[in-house]
C-alpha positions as CSV (number, residue, x, y, z in Angstrom):
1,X,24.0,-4.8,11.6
2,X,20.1,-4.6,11.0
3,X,18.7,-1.3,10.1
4,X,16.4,0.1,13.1
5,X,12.9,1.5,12.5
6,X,13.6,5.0,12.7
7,X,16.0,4.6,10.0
8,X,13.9,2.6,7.7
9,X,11.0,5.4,8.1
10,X,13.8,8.2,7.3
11,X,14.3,6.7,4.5
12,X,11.6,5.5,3.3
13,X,10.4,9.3,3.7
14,X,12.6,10.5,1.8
15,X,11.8,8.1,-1.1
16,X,8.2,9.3,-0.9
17,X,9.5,13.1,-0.9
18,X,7.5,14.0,2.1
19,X,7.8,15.6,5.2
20,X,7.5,14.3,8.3
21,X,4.6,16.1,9.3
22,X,2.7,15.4,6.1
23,X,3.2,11.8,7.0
24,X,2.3,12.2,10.2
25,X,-1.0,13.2,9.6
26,X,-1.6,11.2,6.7
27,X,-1.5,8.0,9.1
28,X,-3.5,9.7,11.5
29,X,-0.1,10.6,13.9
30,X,0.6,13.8,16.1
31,X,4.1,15.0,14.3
32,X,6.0,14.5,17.6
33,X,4.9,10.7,18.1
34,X,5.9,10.2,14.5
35,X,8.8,12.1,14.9
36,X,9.7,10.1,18.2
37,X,9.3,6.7,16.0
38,X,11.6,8.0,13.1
39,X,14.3,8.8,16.1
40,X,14.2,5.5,17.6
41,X,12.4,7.3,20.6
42,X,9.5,5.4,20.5
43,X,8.1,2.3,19.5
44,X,4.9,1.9,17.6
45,X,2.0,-0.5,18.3
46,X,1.3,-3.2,16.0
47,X,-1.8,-1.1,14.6
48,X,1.1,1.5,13.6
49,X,3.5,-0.5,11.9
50,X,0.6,-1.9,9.7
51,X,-0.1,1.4,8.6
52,X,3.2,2.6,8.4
53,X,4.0,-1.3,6.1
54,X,0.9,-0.5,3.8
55,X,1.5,3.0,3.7
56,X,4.8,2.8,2.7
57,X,3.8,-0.5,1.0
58,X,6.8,-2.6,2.7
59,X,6.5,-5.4,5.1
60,X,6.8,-5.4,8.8
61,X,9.9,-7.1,8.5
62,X,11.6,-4.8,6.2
63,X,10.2,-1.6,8.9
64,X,11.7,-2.9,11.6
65,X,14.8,-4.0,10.0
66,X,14.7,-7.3,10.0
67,X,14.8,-8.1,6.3
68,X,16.0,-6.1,3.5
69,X,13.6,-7.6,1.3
70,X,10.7,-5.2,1.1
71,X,7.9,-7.6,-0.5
72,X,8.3,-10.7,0.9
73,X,4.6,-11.9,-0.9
74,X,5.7,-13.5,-4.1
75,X,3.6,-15.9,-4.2
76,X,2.7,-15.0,-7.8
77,X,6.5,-15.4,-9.1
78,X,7.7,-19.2,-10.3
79,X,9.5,-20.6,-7.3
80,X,13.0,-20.3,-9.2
81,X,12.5,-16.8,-9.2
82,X,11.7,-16.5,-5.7
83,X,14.1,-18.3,-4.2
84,X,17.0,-16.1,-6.1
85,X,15.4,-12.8,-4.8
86,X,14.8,-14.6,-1.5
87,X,18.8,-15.1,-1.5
88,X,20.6,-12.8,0.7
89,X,23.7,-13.3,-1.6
90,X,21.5,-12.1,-4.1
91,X,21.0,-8.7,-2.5
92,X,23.3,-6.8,-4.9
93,X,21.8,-7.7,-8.1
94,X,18.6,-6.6,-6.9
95,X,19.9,-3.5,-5.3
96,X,21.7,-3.3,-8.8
97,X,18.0,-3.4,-10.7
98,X,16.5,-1.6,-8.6
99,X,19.4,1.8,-8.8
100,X,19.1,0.9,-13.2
101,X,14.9,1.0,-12.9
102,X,15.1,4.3,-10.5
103,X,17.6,6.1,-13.3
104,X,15.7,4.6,-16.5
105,X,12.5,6.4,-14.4
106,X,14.1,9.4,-13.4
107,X,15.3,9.6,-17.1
108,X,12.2,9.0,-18.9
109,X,10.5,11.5,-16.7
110,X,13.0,14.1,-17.7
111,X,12.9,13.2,-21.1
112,X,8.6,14.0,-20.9
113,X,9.5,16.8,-19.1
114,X,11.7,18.6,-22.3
115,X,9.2,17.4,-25.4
């Protein structure tokens, strides 16, 4: 089942660690239209999901659920490379890398925190 917009922007979101309304005006957005997008109540204008995409600095395609790749431009990566992340088999060993890169992060920033 593909992800709809509304849940791509909740959790992207929540990623940032922002509210709604701080997005909102961020990208220029009354609360309740952004709101009404993150609820699958509304559907943005292409002008919006390009800000939303390089605000949250995804492509369109991930957005609106489409892909779960999130940067489909690797143009600078050797084609080998590519075409594995470019795999949907593939899917879990990103999703693996990318859960071991958020806890070595989250780790490291604790660790600065306590020296």
């Amino acid at each position: 089942m593909l992800a709809t917009l509304g849940e791509r922007l909740k959790l992207l979101i929540k990623e940032k660690g922002l509210e709604q309304q701080a997005i909102a005006g961020l990208l220029g957005l009354k609360t309740s239209t952004f709101n009404g997008y993150a609820g699958d109540k509304r559907e943005p204008s292409i002008k919006f999901l390009i800000r939303f995409a390089e605000f949250f600095e995804v492509s369109i395609d991930y957005l609106t659920g489409y892909s779960d790749i999130r940067d489909p431009y690797l143009t600078h990566l050797p084609t080998e490379l590519r075409d594995f992340i470019q795999d949907p088999k593939n899917i879990m060993y990103i999703e693996l890398a990318l859960d071991i890169k958020k806890k070595t992060v989250s780790n490291n920033s604790s660790q600065s925190m306590i020296s």
